[in-house]
Chimera marker file (.cmm) of the C-alpha trace (Angstrom):
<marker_set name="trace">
<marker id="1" x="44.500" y="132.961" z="138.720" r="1" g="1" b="0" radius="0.5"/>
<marker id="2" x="45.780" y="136.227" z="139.158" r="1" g="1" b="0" radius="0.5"/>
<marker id="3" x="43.784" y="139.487" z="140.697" r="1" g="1" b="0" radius="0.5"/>
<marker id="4" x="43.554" y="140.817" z="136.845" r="1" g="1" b="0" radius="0.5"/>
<marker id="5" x="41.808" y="137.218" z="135.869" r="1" g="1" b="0" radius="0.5"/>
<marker id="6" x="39.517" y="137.434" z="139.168" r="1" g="1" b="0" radius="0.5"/>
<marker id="7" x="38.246" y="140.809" z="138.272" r="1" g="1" b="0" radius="0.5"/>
<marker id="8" x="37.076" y="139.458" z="134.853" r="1" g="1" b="0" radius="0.5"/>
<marker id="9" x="35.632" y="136.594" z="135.911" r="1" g="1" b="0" radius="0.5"/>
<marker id="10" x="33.529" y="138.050" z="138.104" r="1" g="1" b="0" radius="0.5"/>
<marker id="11" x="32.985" y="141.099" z="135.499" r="1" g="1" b="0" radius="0.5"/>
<marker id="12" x="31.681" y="138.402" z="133.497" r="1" g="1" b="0" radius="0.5"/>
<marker id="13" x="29.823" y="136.738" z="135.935" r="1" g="1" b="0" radius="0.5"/>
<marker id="14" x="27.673" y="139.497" z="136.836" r="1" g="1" b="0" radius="0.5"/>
<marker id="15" x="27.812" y="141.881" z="134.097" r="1" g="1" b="0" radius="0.5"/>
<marker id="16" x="25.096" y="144.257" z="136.277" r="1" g="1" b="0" radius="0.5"/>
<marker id="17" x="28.293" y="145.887" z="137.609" r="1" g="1" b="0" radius="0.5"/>
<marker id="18" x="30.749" y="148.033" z="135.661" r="1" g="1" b="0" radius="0.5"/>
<marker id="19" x="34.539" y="146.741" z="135.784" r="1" g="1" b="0" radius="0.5"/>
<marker id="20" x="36.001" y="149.262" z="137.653" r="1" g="1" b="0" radius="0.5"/>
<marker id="21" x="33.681" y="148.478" z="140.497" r="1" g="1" b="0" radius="0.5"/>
<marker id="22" x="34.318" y="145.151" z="140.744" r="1" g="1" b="0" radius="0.5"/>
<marker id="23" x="37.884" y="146.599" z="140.656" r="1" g="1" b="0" radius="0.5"/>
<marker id="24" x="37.164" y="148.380" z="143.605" r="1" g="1" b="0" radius="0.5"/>
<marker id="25" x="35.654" y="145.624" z="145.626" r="1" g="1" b="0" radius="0.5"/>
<marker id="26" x="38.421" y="143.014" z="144.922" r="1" g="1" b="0" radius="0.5"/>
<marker id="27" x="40.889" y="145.677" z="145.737" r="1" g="1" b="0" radius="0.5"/>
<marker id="28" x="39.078" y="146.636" z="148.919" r="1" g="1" b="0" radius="0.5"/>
<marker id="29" x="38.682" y="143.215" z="150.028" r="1" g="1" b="0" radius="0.5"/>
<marker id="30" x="42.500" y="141.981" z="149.543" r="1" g="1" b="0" radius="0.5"/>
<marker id="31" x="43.478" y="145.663" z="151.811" r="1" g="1" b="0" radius="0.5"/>
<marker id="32" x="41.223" y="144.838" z="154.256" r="1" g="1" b="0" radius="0.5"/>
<marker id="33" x="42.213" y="141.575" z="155.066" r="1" g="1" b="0" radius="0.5"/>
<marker id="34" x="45.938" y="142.786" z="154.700" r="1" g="1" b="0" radius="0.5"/>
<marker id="35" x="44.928" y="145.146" z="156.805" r="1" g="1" b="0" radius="0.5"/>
<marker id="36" x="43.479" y="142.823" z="159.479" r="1" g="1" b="0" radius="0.5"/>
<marker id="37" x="47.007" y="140.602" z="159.341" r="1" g="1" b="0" radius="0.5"/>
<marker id="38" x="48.968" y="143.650" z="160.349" r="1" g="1" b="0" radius="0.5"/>
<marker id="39" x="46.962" y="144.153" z="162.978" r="1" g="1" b="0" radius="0.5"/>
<marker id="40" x="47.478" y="140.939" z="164.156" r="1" g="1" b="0" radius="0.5"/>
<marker id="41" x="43.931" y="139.717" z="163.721" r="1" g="1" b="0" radius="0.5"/>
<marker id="42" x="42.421" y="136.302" z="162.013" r="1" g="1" b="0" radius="0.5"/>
<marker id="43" x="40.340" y="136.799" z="158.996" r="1" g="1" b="0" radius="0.5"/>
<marker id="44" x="38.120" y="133.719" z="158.490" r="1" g="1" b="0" radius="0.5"/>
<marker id="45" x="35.857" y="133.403" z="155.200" r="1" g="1" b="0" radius="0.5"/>
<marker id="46" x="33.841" y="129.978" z="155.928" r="1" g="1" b="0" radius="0.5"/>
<marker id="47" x="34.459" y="127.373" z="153.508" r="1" g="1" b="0" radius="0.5"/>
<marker id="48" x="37.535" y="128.958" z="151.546" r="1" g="1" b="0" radius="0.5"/>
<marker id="49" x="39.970" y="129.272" z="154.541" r="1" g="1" b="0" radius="0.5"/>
<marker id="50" x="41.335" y="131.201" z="157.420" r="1" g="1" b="0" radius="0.5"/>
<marker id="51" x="43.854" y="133.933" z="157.284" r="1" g="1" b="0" radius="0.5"/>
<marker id="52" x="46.346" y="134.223" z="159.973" r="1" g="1" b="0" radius="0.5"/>
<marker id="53" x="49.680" y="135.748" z="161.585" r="1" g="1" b="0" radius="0.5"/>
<marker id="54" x="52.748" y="133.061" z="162.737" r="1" g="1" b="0" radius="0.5"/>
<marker id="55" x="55.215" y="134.759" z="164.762" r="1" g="1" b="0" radius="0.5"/>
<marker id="56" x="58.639" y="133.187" z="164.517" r="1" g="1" b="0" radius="0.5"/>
<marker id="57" x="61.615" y="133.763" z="167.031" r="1" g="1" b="0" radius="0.5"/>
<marker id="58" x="65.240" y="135.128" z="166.263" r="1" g="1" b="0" radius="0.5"/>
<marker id="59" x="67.544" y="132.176" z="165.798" r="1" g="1" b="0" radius="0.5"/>
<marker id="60" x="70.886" y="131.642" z="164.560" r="1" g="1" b="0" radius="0.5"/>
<marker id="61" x="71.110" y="130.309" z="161.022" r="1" g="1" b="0" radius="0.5"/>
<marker id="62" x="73.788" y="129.042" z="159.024" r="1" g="1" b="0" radius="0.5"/>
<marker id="63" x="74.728" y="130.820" z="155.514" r="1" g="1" b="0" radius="0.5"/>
<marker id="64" x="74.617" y="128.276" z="152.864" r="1" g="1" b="0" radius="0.5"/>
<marker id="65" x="77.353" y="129.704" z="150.386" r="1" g="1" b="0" radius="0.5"/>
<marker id="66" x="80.053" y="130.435" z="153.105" r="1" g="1" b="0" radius="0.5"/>
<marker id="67" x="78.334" y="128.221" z="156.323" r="1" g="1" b="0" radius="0.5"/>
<marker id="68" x="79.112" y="131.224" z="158.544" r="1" g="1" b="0" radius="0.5"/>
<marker id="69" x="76.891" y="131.260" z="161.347" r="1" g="1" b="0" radius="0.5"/>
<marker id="70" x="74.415" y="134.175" z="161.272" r="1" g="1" b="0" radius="0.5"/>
<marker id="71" x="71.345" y="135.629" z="163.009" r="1" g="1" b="0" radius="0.5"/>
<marker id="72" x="67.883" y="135.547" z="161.633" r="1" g="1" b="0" radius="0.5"/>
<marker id="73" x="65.598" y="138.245" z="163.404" r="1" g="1" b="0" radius="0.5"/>
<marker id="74" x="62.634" y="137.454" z="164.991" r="1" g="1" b="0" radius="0.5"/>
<marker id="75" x="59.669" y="137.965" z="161.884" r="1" g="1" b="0" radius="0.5"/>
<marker id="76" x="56.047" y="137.422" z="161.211" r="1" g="1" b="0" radius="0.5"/>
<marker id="77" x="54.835" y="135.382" z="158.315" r="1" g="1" b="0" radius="0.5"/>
<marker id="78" x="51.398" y="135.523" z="156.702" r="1" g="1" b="0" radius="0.5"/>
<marker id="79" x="49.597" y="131.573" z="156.967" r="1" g="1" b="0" radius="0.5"/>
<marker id="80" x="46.769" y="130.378" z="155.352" r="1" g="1" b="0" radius="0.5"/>
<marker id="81" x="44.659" y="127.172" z="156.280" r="1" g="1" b="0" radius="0.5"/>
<marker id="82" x="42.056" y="125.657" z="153.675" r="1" g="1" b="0" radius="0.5"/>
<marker id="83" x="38.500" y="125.415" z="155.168" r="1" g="1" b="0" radius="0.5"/>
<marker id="84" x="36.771" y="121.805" z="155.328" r="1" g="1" b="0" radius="0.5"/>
<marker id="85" x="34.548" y="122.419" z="151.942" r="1" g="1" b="0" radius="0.5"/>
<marker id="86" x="37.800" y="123.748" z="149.896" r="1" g="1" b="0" radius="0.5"/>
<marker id="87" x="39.998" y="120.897" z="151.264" r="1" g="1" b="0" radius="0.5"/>
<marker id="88" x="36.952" y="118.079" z="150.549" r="1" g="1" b="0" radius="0.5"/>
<marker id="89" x="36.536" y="119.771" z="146.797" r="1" g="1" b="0" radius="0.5"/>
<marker id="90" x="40.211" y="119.667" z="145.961" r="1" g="1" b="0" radius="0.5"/>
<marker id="91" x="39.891" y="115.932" z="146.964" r="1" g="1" b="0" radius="0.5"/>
<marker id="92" x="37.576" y="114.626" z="145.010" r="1" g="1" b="0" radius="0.5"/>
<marker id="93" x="39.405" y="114.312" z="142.044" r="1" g="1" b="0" radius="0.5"/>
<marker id="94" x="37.227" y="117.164" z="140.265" r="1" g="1" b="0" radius="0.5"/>
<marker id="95" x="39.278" y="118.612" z="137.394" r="1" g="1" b="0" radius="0.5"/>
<marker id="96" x="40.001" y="121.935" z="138.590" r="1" g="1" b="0" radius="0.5"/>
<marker id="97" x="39.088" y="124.953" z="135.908" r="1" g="1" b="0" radius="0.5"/>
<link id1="1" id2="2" r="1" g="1" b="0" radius="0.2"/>
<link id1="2" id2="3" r="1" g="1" b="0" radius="0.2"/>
<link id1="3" id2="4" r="1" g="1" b="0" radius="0.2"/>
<link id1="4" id2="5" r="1" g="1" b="0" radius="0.2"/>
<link id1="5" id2="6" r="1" g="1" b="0" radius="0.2"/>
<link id1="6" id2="7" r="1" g="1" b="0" radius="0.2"/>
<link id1="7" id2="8" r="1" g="1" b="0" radius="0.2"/>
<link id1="8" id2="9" r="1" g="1" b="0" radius="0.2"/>
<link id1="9" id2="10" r="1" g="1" b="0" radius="0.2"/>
<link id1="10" id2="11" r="1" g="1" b="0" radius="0.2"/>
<link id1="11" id2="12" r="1" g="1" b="0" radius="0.2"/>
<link id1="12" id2="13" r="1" g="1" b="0" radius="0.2"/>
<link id1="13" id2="14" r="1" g="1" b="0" radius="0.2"/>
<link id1="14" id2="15" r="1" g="1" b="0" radius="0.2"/>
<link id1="15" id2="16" r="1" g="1" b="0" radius="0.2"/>
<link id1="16" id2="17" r="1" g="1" b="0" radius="0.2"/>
<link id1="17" id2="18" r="1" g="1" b="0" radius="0.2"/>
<link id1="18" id2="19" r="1" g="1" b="0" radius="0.2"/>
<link id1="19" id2="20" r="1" g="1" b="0" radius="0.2"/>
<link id1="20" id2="21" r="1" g="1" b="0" radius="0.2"/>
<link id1="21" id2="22" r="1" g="1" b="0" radius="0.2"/>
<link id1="22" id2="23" r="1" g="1" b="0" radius="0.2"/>
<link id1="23" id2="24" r="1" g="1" b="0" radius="0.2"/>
<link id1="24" id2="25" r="1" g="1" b="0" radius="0.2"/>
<link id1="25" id2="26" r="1" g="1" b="0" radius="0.2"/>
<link id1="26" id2="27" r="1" g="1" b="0" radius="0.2"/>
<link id1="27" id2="28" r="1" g="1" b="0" radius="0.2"/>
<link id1="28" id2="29" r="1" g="1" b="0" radius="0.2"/>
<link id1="29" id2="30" r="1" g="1" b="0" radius="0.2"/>
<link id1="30" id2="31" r="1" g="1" b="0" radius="0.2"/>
<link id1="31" id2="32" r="1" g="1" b="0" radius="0.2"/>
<link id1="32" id2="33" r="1" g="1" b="0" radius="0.2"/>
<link id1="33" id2="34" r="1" g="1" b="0" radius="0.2"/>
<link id1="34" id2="35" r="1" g="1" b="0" radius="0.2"/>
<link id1="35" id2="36" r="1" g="1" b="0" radius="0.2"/>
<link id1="36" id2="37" r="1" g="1" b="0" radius="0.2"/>
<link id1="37" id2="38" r="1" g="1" b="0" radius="0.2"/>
<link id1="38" id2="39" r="1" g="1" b="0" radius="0.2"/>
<link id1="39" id2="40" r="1" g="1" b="0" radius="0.2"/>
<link id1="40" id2="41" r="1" g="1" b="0" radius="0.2"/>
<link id1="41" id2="42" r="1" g="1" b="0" radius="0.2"/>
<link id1="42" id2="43" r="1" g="1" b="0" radius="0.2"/>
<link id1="43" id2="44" r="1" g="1" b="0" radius="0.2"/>
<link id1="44" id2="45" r="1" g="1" b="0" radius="0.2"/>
<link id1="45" id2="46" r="1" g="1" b="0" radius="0.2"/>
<link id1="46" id2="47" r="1" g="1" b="0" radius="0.2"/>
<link id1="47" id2="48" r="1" g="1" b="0" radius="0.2"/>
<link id1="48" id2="49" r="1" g="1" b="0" radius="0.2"/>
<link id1="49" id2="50" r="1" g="1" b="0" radius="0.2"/>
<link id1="50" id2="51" r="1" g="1" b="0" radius="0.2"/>
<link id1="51" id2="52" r="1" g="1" b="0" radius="0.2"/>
<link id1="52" id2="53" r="1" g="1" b="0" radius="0.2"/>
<link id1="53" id2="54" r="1" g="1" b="0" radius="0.2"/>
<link id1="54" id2="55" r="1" g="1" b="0" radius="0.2"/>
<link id1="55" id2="56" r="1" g="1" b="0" radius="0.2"/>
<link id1="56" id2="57" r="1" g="1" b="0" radius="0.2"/>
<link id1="57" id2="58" r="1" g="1" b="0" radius="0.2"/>
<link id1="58" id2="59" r="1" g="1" b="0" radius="0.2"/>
<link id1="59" id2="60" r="1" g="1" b="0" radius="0.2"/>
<link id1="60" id2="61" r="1" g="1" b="0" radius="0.2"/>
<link id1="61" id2="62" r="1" g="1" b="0" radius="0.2"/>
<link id1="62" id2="63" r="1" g="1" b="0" radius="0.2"/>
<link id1="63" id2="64" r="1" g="1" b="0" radius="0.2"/>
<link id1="64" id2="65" r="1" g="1" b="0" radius="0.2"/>
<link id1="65" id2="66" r="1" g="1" b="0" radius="0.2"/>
<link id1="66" id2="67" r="1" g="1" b="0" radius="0.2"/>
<link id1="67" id2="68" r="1" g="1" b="0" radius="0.2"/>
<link id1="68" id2="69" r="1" g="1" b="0" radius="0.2"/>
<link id1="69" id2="70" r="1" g="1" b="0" radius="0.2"/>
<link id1="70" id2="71" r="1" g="1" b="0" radius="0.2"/>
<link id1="71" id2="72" r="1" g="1" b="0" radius="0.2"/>
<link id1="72" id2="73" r="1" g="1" b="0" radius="0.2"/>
<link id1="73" id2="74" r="1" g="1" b="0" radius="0.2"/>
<link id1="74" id2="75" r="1" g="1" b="0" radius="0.2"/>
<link id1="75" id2="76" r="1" g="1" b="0" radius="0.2"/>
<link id1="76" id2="77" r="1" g="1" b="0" radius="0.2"/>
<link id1="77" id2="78" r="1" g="1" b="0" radius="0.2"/>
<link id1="78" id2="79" r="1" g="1" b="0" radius="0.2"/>
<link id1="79" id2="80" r="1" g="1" b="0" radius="0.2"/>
<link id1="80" id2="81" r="1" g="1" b="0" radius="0.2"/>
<link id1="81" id2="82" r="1" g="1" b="0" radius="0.2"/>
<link id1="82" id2="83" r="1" g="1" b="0" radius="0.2"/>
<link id1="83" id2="84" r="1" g="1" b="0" radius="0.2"/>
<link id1="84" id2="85" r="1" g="1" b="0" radius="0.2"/>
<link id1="85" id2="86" r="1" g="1" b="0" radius="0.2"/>
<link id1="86" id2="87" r="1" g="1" b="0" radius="0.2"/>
<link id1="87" id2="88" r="1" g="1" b="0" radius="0.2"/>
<link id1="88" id2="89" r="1" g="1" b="0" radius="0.2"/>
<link id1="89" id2="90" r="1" g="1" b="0" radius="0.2"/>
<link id1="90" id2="91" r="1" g="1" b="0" radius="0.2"/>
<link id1="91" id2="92" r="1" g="1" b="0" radius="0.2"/>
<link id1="92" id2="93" r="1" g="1" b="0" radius="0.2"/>
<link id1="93" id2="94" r="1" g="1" b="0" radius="0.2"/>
<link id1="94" id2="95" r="1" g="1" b="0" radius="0.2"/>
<link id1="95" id2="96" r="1" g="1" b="0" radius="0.2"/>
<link id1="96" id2="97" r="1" g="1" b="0" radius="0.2"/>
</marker_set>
């Protein structure tokens, strides 16, 4: 599903609300939890999963085309674990729509 195909469905869903609010609030959600990784912070929603930062150390890598040894920089990587009700509904073999 992509943000476009969120913002409809939930147009859809609750048609009380004009699209380009429900624009607003899926685009305001997605910044602020971008917002809360670059600040270093968790963001949990209960259920779905938790957002969170994974720091990884500089370290000397190997390029693959001419196996020259290079170094990687130190980075941060966005990680994402699936909550206990997501990870027990993908499991039960319910056809996902």
């Amino acid at each position: 599903m992509t943000k476009s195909e969120l913002i409809a469905r939930i147009a859809e869903l609750n048609p009380h609300l004009y699209q380009r609010d429900v624009e607003r609030i899926v685009s305001t959600i997605f910044e602020e939890i971008a917002d809360a990784l670059a600040r270093g912070d968790r963001v949990e929603l209960r259920g779905f999963g938790a957002f969170s930062v994974k720091y990884r150390e500089s370290r000397m890598g190997r390029n693959p085309r001419t196996g020259e040894t290079v170094e990687v920089d130190a980075k941060a990587a966005p990680y994402f674990k699936t909550g206990k009700q997501l990870r027990e509904l993908l499991n039960q073999g319910q056809p996902v729509s």
